[in-house]
ZAMARGU-4260 file (C-alpha; in steps of 0.2 Angstrom, whole numbers, plus 5000, padded with zeros to 4 digits):
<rodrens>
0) 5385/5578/5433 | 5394/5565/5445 | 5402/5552/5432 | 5406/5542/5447 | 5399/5533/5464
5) 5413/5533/5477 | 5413/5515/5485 | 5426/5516/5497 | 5442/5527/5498 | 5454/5523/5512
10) 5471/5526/5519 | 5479/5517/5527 | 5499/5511/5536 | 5501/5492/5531 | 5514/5480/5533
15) 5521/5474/5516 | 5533/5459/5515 | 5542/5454/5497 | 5549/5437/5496 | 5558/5426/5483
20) 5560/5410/5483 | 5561/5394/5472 | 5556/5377/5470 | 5562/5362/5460 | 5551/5367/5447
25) 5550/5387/5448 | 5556/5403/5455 | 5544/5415/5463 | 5544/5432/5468 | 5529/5441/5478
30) 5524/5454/5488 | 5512/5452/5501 | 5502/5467/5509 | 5494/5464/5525 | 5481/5475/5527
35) 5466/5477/5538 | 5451/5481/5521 | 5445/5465/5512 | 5441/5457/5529 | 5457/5454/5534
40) 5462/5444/5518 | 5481/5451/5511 | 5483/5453/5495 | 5496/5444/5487 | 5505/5449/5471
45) 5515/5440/5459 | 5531/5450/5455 | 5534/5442/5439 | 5516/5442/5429 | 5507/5455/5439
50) 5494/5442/5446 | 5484/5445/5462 | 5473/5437/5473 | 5467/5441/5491 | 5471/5424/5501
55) 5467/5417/5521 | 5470/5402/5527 | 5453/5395/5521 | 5459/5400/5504 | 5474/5388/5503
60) 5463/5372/5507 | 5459/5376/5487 | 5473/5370/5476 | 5465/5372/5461 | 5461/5390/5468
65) 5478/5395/5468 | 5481/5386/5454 | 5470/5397/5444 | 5473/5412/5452 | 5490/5413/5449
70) 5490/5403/5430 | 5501/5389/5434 | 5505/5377/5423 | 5502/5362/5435 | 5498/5356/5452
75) 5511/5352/5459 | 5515/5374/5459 | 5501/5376/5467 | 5504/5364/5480 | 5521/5371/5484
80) 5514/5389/5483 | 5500/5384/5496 | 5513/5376/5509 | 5523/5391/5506 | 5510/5402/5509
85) 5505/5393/5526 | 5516/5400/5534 | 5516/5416/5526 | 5496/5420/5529 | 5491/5424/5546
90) 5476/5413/5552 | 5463/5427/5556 | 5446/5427/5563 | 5434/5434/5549 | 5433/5452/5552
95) 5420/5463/5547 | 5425/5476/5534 | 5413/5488/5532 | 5401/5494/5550
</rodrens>
């Protein structure tokens, strides 16, 4: 008997950028892996809790998104993390991730 329904079960080569850095308020520590699944959105890892989220551009418009996604204790972090992030996240046209 077949326990499990294999979804999806990739390889792939991606491009995987870690970067530390701090604010006035905080210091931060991510890796960030650009990939070509979840439409084109990288995943974005918090070093120091384990946190992760898949963001675009889009994504960043949402403060209290980040916020949440990453459990910071107030908005101002999320508004640093989201200019940071600006200029970390490539602007990409939505891609279709399963044909």
């Amino acid at each position: 008997m077949n326990l499990f329904d294999k979804l999806y079960d990739e390889h792939e080569n991606v491009k995987v950028r870690f970067v530390g850095f701090t604010t006035e308020q905080s210091r931060y520590d991510f890796g960030i892996v650009y990939t070509n699944l979840f439409f084109g959105k990288p995943l974005v890892v918090c070093m120091q809790t384990g946190r992760s989220t898949l963001l675009d551009p889009k994504d960043l418009e949402d403060i209290e998104y980040v916020q949440h996604a990453f459990k910071l204790d107030n908005h101002h972090q999320a508004e640093d993390l989201c200019e940071f992030f600006k200029g970390a996240i490539p602007g990409s046209a939505f891609q279709t991730q399963y044909e």
